[in-house]
C-alpha positions in Angstrom: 31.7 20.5 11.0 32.3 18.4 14.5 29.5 17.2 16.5 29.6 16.5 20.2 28.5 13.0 21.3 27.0 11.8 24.4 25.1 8.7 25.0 21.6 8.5 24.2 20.1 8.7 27.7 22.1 12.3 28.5 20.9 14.2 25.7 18.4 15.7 28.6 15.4 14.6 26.6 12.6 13.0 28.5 11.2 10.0 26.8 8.0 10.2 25.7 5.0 7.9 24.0 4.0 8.0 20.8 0.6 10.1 20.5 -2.2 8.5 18.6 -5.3 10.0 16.8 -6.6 6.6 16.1 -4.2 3.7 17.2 -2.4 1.5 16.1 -3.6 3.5 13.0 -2.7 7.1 12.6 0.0 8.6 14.9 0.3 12.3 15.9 4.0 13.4 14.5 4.1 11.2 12.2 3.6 10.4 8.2 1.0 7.4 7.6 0.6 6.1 3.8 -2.8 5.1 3.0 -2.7 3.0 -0.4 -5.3 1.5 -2.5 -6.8 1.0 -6.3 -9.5 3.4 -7.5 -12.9 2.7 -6.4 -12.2 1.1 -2.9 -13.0 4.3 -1.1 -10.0 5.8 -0.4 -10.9 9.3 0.3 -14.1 8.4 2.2 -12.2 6.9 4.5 -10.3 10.0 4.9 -13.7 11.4 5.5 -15.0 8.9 7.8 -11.7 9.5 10.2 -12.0 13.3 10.0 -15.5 12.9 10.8 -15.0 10.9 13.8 -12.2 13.1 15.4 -14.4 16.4 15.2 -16.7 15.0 17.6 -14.3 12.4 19.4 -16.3 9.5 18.0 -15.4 5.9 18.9 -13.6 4.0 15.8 -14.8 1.1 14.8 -12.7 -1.4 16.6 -13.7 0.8 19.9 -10.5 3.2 20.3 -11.9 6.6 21.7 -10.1 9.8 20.8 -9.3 12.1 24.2 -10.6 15.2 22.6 -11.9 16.8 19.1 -9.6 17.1 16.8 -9.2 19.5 13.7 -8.0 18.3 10.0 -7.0 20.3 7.0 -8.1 19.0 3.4 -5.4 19.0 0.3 -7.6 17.1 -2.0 -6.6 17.8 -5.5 -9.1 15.6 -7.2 -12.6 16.0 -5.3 -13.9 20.0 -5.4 -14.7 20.8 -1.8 -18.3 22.6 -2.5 -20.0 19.6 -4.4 -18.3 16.7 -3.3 -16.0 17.0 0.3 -18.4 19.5 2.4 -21.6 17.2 1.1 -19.5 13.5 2.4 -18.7 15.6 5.4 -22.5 16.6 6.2 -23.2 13.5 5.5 -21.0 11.7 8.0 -22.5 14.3 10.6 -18.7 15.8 11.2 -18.5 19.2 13.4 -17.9 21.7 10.2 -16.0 24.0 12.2 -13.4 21.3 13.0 -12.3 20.5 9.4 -10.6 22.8 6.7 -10.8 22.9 3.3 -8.9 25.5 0.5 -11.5 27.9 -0.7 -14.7 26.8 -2.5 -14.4 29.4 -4.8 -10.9 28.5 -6.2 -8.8 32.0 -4.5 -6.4 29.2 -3.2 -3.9 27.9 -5.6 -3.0 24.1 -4.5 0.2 24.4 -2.5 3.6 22.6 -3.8 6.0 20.6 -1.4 8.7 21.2 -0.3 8.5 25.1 -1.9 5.6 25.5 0.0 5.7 24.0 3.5 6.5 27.4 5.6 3.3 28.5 4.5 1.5 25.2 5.4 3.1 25.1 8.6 2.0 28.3 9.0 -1.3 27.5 8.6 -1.2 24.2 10.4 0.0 26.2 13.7 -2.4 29.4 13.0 -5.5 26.7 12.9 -4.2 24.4 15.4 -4.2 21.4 12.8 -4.2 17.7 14.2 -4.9 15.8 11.2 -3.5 16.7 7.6 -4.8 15.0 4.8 -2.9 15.1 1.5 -4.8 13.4 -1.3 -3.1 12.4 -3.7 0.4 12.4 -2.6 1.5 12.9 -6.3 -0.4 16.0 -7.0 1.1 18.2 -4.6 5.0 16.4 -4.2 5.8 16.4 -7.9 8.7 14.3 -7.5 6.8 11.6 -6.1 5.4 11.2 -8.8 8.7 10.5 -10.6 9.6 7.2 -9.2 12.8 8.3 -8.4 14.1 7.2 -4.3 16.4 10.0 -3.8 14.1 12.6 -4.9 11.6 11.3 -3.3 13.2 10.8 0.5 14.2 15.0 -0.3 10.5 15.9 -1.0 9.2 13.9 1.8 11.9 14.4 4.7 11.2 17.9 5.3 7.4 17.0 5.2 7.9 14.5 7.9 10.2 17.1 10.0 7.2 19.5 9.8 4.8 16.7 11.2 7.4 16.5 14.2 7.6 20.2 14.8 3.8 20.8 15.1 2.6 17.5 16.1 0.3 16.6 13.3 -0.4 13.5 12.3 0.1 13.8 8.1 -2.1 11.0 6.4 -1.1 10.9 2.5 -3.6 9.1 -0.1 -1.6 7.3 -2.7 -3.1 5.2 -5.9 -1.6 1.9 -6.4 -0.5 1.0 -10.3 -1.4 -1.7 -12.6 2.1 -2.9 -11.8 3.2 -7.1 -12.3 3.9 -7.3 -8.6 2.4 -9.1 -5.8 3.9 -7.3 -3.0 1.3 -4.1 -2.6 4.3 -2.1 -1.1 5.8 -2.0 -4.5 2.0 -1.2 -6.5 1.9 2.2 -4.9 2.5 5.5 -7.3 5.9 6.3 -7.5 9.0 5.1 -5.4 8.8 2.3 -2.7 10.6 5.1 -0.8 7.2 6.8 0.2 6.3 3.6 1.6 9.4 3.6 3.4 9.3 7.1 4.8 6.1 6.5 6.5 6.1 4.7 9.7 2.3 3.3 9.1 1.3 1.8 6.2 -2.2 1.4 5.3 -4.0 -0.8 2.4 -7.5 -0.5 1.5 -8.9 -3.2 -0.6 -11.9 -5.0 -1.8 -12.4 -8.4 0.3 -11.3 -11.9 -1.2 -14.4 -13.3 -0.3 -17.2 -10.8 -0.2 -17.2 -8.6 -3.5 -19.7 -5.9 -1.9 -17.5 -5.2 1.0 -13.7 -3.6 1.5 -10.9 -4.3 4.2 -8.6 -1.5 6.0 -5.3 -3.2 7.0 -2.2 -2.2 8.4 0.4 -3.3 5.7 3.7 -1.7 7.9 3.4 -1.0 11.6 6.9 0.6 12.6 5.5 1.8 15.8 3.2 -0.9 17.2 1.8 -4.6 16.2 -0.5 -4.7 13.1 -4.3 -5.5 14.1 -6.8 -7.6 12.7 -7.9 -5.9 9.6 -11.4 -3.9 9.6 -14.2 -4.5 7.1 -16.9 -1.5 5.4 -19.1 -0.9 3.3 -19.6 2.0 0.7 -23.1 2.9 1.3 -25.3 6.1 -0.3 -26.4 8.5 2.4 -29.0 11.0 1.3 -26.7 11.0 -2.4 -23.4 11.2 -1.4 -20.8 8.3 -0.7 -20.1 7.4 2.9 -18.1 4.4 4.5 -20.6 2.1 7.0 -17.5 0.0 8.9 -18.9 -3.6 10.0 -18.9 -5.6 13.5 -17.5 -8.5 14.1 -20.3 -10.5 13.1 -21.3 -8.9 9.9 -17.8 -9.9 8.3 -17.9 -12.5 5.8 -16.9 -15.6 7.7 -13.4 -17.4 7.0 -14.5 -20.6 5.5 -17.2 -18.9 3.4 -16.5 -20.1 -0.3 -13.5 -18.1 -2.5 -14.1 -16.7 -5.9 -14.2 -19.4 -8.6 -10.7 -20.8 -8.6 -9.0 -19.0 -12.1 -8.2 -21.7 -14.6 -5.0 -21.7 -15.8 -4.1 -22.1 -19.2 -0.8 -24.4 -20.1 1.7 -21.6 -20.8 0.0 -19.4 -17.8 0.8 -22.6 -15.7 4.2 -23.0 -17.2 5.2 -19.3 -16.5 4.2 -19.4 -13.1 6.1 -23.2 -12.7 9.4 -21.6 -14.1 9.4 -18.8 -11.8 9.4 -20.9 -9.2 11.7 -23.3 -10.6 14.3 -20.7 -10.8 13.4 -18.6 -7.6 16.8 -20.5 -6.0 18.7 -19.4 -9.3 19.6 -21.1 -12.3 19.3 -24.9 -13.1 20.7 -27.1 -15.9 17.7 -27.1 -18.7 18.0 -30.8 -18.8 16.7 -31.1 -15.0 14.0 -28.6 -15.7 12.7 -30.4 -19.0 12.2 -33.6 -16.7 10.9 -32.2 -13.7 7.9 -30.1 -15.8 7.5 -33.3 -17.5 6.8 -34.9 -14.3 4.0 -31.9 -13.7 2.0 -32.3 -16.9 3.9 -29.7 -18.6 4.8 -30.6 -22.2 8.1 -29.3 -23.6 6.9 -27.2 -26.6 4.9 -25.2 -23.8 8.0 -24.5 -21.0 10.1 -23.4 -24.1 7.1 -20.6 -25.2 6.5 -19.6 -21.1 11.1 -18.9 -21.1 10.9 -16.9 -24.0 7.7 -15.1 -22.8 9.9 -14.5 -19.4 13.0 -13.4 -20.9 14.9 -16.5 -19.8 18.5 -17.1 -21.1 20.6 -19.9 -21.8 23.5 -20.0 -20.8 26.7 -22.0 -21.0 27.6 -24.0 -17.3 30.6 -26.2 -15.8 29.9 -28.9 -13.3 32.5 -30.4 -10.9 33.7 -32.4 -13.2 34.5 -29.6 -16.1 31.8 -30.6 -18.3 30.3 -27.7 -19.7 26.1 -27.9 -20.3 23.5 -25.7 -20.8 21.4 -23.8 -17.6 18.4 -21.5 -17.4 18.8 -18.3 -15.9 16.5 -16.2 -14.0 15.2 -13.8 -16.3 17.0 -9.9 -15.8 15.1 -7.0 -13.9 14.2 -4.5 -16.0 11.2 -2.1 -14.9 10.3 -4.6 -12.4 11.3 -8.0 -11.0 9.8 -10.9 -12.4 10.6 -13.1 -9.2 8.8 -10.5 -7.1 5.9 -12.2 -6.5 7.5 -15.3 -4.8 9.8 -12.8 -2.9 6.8 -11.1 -1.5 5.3 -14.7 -0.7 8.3 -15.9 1.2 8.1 -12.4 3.1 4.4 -12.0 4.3 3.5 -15.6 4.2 5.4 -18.7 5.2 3.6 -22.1 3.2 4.4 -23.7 6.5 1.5 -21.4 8.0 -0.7 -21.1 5.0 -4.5 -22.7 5.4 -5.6 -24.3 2.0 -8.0 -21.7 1.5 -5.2 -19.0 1.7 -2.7 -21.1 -0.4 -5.5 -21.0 -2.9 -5.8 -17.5 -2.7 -1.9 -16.5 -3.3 -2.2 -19.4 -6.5 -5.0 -17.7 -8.1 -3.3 -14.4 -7.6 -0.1 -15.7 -9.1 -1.9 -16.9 -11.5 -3.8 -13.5 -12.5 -0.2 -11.5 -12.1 1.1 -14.3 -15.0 -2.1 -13.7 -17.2 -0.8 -9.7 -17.0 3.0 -10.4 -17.8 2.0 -12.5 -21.1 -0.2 -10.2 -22.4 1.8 -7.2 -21.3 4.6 -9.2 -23.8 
C-alpha cells in the first residue's frame, strides 16, 4: 500500500480547538481516565458531572458549560433503579438528559471492541455528549489483563469512536494494592490505559483532612493541570452525593500532617538501600560504612537486602582488583526502585517544602511496610 504525503498545513483541514464539557477536565472527542481506590467516590463524581451538564450548571472552580448536555451510563457495578436514578434525583439532574440500560435487566452489558457499532449507534441515535464507562474492566475484558498491546487494540477503536461522534468518553478505573508510588502505575490493568487517554484524573482522600477528598489532574496532554479541587461525600435525603468545597473551606497548607509513621530499623534500612542503589550498584564495603554513619547497624542492612532481593556480585576496579558490589534488586512483577523514579518525576527535592518532604517519607515508608510483609 503507498500513501501520498503532503505537508501538514495542505491536508485542506481547518484547524480547530479542542471542545470541552468541563475544562481543563473532560474534553469532547476525547478518552479521559478517572482513577481512584474504593470508597473515594468515584462514581458520584461521575454523577455530580452528569448532573451538572443536564442543566448547564457552573463547576466548581466556575467553568460554565454553553448548553445541556446528554450522558449515557455503562455502570456495571451500581443497578440503575435503586442506586444511579436515586444519586441522580438527588443531585437535581434533568432525567431526560441522562441514559441508563434498562432497569429491568432486557439490556445485556455491551462488550468492547465487539460491540461498539451498536454503541455508536446509540450514541448518534441519542445525541450522546458525555459517555461514562464504569469500570473500564467490566466491559474491555482485556483491560483487565494487564497486557499493553491488547490493551492499546481494545482501546484505539474506542477512542476513534469518541472522534467520530464527538463524545467526550470518561472511563472509571480502580487502582490496585500495588508497591508503587507513582499512581499512574496503581491503576487496573496496563499503564497503557493511562496512556491512551489524553486526561488523567485521580481522586483521593486529602493528606491532611481525613473527612474530605481531592480531584486532580494527574496527566494534562491537552492543557496545564489546575489546582486540585476538594469535596465532600455528604448524605442527601439517603443516597450518596459529592458537596465540592470553596476556596476557603479547604483544609489550609500548614494545618498539621497525620502523625509522622515510625519506622522500624529494617523498614528504615529498606527504604535507605533503595536509595543507596537508585544510581546502580556500589561496592558493599562503601554501603556497610555509609549506613553505619546513619544509625543503621549491619545485621539490619543485611536482613532489609535479602528482604529486597539484592545480589552480590563479583566487581573490578581500575586497578583490576576484583571486590564485592550490591546490585539493584531485578524487576519482577513490579519495580522495586519505582518509588524513587516517580519521586524524581513529579517532585524535584530542590522544590519540596518540609511538610511535603515529610509527606513522600511517610509514604515511602508505608510502600516499605507493604513489600516486607508482602515477602
Amino acid at each position: 500500500m503507498s500513501f501520498l504525503l503532503h505537508p501538514i498545513e495542505k491536508t485542506g483541514r481547518e484547524t480547530s480547538p479542542v471542545s470541552w464539557l468541563w475544562r481543563p477536565y473532560l474534553a469532547a472527542g476525547k478518552l479521559t481516565l478517572l482513577d481512584g481506590d474504593p470508597g473515594v467516590g468515584k462514581s458520584l463524581l461521575t454523577i455530580d458531572l452528569a448532573a451538572r451538564l443536564s442543566r448547564a450548571l457552573s463547576f466548581p472552580d466556575g467553568f460554565t458549560p454553553s448548553g445541556a448536555r446528554r450522558t449515557l451510563f455503562l455502570n456495571a457495578e451500581d443497578d440503575p433503579c435503586d442506586t444511579i436514578l436515586p444519586r441522580l434525583r438527588g443531585a437535581e439532574a434533568d432525567l431526560e438528559q441522562i441514559f441508563v440500560p434498562n432497569c429491568h435487566g432486557d439490556d445485556e452489558m455491551p462488550q468492547f471492541p465487539g460491540d461498539l457499532p451498536r454503541l455508536e449507534g446509540l450514541v448518534r441515535e441519542r445525541g450522546i455528549d458525555l459517555l461514562v464507562i464504569d469500570t473500564v474492566s467490566a466491559f474491555l475484558p482485556d483491560v483487565a489483563a494487564g497486557q499493553v498491546s491488547a490493551t492499546r487494540q481494545a482501546l484505539a477503536p474506542l477512542a476513534q469512536l469518541a472522534i467520530r461522534a464527538g463524545v467526550a468518553v470518561l472511563l472509571v478505573r480502580h487502582l490496585v494494592k500495588h508497591a508503587c508510588a507513582n499512581v499512574l502505575y496503581r491503576g487496573q490493568g496496563s499503564i497503557a490505559v493511562a496512556g491512551m487517554a489524553r486526561t488523567v484524573l485521580l481522586a483521593e482522600r486529602h493528606p491532611r483532612d481525613a473527612t474530605c477528598q481531592t480531584l486532580s489532574v494527574l496527566k494534562a496532554n491537552l492543557t496545564a493541570p489546575p489546582t486540585p479541587l476538594a469535596y465532600r461525600l455528604v448524605d442527601l435525603g439517603g443516597v450518596g452525593a459529592v458537596a465540592w468545597l470553596s476556596r476557603e473551606q479547604m483544609p489550609a497548607e500548614d494545618a498539621p500532617l497525620p502523625a509522622k509513621m515510625e519506622s522500624p530499623g529494617v523498614v528504615k534500612a529498606t527504604v535507605w538501600l533503595l536509595e543507596a542503589l537508585a544510581q546502580g550498584p556500589r561496592p558493599a564495603a562503601e554501603l556497610l560504612v555509609a549506613a553505619r554513619a546513619d544509625g543503621i547497624r549491619e545485621r539490619t542492612l543485611e536482613v532489609a537486602k535479602r528482604q529486597l532481593r539484592i545480589q552480590s556480585k563479583v566487581g573490578t576496579n581500575t586497578e583490576g582488583r576484583r571486590f564485592w558490589q550490591w546490585c539493584p534488586p531485578e524487576e519482577d512483577d513490579f519495580s522495586p526502585l519505582e518509588p524513587l523514579e516517580a519521586y524524581k518525576t513529579f517532585a524535584q527535592p530542590d522544590e519540596l517544602t518540609d511538610a511535603g518532604r515529610e509527606v513522600l517519607e511517610r509514604d515511602q515508608y508505608a510502600w516499605a511496610s507493604r513489600v516486607l510483609r508482602r515477602r
